[in-house]
C-alpha positions as CSV (number, residue, x, y, z in Angstrom):
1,X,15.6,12.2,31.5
2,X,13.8,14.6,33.4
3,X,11.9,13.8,36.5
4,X,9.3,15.2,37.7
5,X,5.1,14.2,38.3
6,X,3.8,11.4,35.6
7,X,0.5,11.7,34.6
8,X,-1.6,12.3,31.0
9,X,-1.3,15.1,29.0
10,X,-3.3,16.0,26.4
11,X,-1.8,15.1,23.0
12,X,1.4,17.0,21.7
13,X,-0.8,19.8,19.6
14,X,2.7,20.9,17.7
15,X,3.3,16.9,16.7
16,X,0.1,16.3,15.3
17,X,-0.1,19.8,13.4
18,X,3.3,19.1,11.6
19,X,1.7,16.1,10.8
20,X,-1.3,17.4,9.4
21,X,0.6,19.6,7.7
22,X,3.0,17.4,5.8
23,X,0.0,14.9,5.1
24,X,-2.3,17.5,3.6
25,X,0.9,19.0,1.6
26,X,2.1,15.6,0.3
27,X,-1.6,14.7,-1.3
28,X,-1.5,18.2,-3.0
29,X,1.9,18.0,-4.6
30,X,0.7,14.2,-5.3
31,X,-2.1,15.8,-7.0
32,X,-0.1,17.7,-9.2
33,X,3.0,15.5,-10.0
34,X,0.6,12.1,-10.7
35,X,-1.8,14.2,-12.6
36,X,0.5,13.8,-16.0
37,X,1.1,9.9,-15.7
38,X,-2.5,9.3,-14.0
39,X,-4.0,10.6,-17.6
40,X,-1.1,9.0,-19.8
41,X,-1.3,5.3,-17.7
42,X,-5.3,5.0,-16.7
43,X,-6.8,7.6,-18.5
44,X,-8.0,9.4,-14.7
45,X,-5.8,12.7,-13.7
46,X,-6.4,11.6,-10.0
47,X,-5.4,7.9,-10.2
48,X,-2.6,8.4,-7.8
49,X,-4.1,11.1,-6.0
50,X,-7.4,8.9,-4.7
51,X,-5.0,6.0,-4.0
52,X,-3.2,7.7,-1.8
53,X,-6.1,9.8,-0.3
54,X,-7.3,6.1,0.6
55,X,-4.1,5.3,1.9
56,X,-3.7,8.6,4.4
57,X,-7.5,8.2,5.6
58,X,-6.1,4.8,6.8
59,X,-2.9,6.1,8.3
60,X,-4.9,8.9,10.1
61,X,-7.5,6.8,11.7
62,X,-4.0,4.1,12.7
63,X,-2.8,6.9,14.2
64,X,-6.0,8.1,15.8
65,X,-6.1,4.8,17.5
66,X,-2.7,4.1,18.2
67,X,-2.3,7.5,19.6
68,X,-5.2,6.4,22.1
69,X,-3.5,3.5,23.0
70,X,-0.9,3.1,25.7
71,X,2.3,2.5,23.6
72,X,3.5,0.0,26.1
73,X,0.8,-2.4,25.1
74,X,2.8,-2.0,21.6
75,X,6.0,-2.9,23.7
76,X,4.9,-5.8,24.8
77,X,3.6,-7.1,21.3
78,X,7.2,-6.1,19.7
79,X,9.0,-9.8,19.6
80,X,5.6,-10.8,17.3
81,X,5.7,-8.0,15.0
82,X,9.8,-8.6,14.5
83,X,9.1,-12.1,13.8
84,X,6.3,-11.3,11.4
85,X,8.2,-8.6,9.6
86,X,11.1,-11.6,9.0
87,X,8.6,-13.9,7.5
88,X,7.0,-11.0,5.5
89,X,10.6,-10.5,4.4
90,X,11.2,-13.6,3.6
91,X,7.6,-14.3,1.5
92,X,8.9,-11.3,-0.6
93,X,12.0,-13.0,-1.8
94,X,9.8,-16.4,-3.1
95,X,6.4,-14.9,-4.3
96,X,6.9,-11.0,-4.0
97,X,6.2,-9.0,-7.0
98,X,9.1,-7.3,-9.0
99,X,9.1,-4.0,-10.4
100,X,11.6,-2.3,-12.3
101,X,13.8,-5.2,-11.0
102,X,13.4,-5.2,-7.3
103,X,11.0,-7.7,-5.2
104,X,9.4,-5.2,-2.9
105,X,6.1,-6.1,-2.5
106,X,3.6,-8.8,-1.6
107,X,0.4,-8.9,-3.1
108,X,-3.3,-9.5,-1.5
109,X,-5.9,-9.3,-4.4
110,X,-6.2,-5.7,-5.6
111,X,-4.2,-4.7,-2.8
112,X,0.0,-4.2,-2.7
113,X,2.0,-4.3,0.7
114,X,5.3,-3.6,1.3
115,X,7.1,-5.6,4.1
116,X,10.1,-3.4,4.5
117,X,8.0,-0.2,5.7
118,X,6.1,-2.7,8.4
119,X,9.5,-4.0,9.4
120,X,10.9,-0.2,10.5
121,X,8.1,-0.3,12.9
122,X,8.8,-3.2,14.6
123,X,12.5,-2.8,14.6
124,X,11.6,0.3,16.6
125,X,9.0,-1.6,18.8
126,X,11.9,-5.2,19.4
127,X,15.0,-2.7,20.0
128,X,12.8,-0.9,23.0
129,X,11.7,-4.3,24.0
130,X,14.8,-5.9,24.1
131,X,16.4,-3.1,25.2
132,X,14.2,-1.8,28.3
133,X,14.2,-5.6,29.2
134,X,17.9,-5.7,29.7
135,X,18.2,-1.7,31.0
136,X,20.4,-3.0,33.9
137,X,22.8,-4.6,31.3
138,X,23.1,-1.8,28.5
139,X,26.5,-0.5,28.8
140,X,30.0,-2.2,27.4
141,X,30.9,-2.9,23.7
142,X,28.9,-6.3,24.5
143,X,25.2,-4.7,25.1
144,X,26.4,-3.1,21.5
145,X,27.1,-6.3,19.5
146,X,24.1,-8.4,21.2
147,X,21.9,-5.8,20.1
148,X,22.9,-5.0,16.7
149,X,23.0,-8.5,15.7
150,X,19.3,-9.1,16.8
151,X,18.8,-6.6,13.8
152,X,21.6,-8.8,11.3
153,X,18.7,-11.3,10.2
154,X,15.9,-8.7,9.1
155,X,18.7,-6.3,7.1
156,X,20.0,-9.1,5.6
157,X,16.7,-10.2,4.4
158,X,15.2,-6.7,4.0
159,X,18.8,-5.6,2.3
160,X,18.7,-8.2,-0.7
161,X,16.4,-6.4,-2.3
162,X,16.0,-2.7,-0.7
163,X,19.4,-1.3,0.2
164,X,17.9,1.7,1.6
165,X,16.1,0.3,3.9
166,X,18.6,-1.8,5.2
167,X,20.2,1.1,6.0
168,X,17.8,3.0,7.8
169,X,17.2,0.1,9.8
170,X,20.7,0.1,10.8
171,X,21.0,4.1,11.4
172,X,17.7,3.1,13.8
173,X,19.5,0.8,15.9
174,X,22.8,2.5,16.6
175,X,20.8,5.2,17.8
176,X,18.8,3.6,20.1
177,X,21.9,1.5,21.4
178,X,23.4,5.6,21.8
179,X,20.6,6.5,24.0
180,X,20.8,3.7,26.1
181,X,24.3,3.8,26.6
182,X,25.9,7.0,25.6
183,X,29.6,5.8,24.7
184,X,31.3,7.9,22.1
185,X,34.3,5.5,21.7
186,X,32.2,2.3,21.3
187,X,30.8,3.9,18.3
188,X,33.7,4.2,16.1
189,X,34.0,0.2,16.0
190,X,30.1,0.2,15.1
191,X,30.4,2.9,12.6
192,X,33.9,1.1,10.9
193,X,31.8,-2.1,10.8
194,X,28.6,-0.5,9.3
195,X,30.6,0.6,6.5
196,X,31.7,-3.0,6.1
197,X,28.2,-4.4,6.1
198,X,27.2,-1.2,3.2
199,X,30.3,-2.3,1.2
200,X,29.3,-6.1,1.2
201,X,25.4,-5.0,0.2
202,X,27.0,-3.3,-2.3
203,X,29.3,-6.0,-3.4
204,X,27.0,-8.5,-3.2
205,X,25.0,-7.6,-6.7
206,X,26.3,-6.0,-9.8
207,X,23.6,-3.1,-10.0
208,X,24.5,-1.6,-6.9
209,X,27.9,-1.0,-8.4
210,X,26.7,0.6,-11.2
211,X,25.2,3.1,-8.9
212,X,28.2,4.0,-8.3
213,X,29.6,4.9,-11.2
214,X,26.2,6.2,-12.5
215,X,26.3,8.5,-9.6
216,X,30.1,9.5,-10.3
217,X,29.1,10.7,-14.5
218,X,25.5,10.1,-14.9
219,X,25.7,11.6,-18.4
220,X,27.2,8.8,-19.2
221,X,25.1,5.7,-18.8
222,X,21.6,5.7,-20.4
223,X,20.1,4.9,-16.6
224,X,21.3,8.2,-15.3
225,X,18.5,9.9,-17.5
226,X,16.7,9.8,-14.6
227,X,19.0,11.6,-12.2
228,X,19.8,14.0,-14.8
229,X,16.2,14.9,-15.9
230,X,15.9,15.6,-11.4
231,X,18.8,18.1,-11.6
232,X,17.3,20.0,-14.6
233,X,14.2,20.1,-12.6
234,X,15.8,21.6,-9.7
235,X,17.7,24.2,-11.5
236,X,14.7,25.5,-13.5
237,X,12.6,25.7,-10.6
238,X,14.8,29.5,-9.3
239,X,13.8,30.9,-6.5
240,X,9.4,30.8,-6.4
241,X,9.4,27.9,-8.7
242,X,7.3,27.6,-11.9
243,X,3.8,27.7,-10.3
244,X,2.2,24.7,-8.5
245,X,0.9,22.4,-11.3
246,X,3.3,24.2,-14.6
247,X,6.1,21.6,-14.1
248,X,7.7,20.7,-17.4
249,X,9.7,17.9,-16.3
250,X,6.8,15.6,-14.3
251,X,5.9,15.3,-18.1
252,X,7.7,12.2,-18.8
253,X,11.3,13.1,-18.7
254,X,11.6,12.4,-15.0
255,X,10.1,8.5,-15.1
256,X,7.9,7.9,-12.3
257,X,7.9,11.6,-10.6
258,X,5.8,10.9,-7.7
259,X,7.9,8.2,-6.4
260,X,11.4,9.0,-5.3
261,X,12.0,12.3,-7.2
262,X,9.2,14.0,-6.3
263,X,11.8,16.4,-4.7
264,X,13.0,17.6,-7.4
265,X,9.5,18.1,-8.9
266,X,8.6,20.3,-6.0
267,X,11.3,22.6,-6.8
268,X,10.6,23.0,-10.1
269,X,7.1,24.5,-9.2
270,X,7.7,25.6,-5.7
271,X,11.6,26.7,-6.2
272,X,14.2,26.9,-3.6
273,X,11.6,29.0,-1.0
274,X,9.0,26.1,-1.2
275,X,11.5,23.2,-0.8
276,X,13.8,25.1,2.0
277,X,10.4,25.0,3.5
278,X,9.4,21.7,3.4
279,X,12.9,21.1,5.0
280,X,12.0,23.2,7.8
281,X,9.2,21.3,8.5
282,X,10.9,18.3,8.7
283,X,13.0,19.7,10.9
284,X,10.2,20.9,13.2
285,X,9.2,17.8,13.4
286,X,12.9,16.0,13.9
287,X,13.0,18.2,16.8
288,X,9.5,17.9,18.2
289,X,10.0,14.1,18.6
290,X,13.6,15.0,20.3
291,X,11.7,17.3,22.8
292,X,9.4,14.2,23.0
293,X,12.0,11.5,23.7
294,X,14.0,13.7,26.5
295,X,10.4,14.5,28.7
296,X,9.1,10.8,28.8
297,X,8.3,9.9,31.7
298,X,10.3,6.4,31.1
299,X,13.1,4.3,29.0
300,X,10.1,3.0,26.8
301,X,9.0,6.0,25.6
302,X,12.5,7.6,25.0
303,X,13.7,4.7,23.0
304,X,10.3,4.7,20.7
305,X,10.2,8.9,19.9
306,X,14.2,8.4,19.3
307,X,13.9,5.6,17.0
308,X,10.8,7.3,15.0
309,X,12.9,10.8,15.0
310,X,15.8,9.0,13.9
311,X,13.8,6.8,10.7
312,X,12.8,10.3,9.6
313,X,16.2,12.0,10.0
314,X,18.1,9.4,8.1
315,X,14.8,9.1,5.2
316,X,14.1,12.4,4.5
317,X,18.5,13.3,4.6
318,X,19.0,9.9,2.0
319,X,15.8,11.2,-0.4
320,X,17.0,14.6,-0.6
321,X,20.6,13.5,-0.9
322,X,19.2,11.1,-4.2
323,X,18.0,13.2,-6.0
324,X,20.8,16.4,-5.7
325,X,22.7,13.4,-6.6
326,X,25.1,13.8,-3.5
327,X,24.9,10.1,-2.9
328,X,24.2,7.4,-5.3
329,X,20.8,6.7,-6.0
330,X,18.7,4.0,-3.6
331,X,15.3,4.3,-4.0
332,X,14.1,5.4,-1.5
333,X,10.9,7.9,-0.4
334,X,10.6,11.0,1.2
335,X,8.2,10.8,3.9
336,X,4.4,11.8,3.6
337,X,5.3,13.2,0.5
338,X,5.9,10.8,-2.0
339,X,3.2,7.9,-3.1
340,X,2.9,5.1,-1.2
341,X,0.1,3.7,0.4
342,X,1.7,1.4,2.8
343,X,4.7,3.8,3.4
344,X,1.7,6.7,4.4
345,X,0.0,4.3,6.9
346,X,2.9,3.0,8.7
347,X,4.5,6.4,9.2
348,X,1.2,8.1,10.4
349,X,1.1,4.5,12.5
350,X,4.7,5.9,14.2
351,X,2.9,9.2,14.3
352,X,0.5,8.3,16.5
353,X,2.6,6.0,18.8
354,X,5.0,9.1,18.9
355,X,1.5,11.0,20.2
356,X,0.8,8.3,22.9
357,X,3.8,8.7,24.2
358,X,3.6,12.5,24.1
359,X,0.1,12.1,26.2
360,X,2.2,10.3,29.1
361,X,5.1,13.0,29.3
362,X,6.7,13.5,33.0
363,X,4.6,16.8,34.2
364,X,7.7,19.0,35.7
């Protein structure tokens, strides 16, 4: 960490246009991938799109305030909001609403909430807690075992319904336990027994294994329609894509496009060009939070930008990895981009602690 004169800075201007950017970009594609199912489903083109306008207006003004807010007064709240995420967890798995055969969300009248995206929050917020209040103890394969099995209880409860969460979860804290105590040898163990916990999720119910073989010859099972129809839409997409708005594929052959394929969707209209450059803003952004994390001005603020850096490194790699079909399928969203109202808020949420903590950088 770099030491130097702390004081406040104004906000990160690269962060929050990257953020801007990928917010404004996801409700256009929204816009255009919904428009098809929107008409078909409710009879209004911009169902989707006004949702999740609704949704992002939230987010931004969360991270508006958040980003005003010194993220140490989050800190301090963490051991709450990992408790509540548990009991939200566990209120899914009693009363939570199923679709296509998963218990995601909890209901509140006409609104939907999904536990899972408030719980990668506050697994960032508990690890810095728990770990800046033990920094004189984080080194040894101890430290390592103590802290990843504070996280056991809400992957276990988040994991019986939502692998891929689970799993980011889990990528989130053995990179926070790496930047507090920067062991390479340690980390073999960890990574030999987080393939064990992956191959017991996977075990543990009989759809996850046929995943597997879905993923291995998709043209063979009825369910890999969906993967297939994604590849198609890739491949017809060249090098400029279609034309935003001319894809053939959001029409119904690709079920639910704006969800977790809305990759492939994008290169169908945008081609190769569009989505190689929606990747490079990701990784702008990836690396904006790393240049973050290594100038704060303390242990706090390096744990929270590396665990926010690191949930979008590991969702945007598994979405993208979905739907090319280089790993079996797991539901999961890409980031600002596909719809989601309480996905939207809670990243722009992480957003804007990532911007308070950009605000109290140490001035070289």
């Amino acid at each position: 960490m770099i030491r130097g004169k702390n004081k406040e800075t104004k906000t990160d201007t690269v962060l929050l246009i990257l953020v801007l950017l990928l917010a404004v970009f996801g409700l256009i594609m929204l816009f255009s991938i919904s428009e098809y199912n929107g008409r078909v489903r409710f009879g209004d083109s911009a169902y989707y799109f006004k949702k999740q306008l609704f949704a992002t207006s939230l987010g931004l003004l969360a991270m508006y305030v958040v980003g005003e807010t010194d993220y140490h007064f989050f800190v301090r709240l963490a051991p709450a909001a990992y408790l509540l995420s548990m009991g939200l967890s566990t209120a899914v798995l009693f009363v939570g609403q199923e679709i296509n055969g998963s218990k995601r969300w909890l209901n509140f009248g006409p609104l939907s909430f999904q536990p899972s995206e408030f719980a990668k929050a506050a697994v960032i917020l508990f690890l810095t807690w728990q770990i800046t209040k033990s920094r004189k103890m984080t080194a040894g394969f101890w430290f390592m075992c103590r802290t990843m099995m504070t996280l056991l209880p809400v992957v276990g409860l988040v994991g019986s319904n939502n692998l891929s969460t689970a799993i980011i979860i889990l990528g989130i804290g053995v990179v926070l336990i790496f930047v507090s105590d920067p062991g390479y040898a340690r980390f073999i163990g960890m990574g030999a027994a987080a393939v064990a916990v992956i191959t017991v999720f996977l075990a543990a119910e009989s759809y996850r294994l046929e995943r597997l073989a879905i993923w291995r010859d998709p043209e063979k099972y009825e369910k890999g329609f969906q993967t297939i129809q994604g590849l198609y839409a890739i491949g017809s997409g060249g090098i400029f894509g279609r034309g935003l708005g001319s894809s053939l594929q959001k029409l119904g052959f690709v079920p639910e496009a704006q969800n977790d394929m809305v990759f492939s969707i994008i290169c169908e209209e945008l081609g190769m060009t569009g989505a190689f450059l929606l990747i490079f803003i990701f990784g702008l952004l990836i690396w904006r939070l790393m240049v973050i994390a290594l100038h704060c001005r303390d242990l706090a603020g390096t744990l929270i930008c590396s665990g926010i850096m690191s949930h979008m490194a590991i969702q945007v790699l598994l979405n993208i990895a979905v739907v090319t079909n280089t790993i079996p399928n797991t539901g999961i969203t890409l980031p600002f981009i596909s719809y989601g109202g309480t996905s939207v808020v809670f990243l722009l949420g992480e957003m804007g602690l990532a911007l308070s903590v950009s605000r109290r950088m140490v001035m070289e």
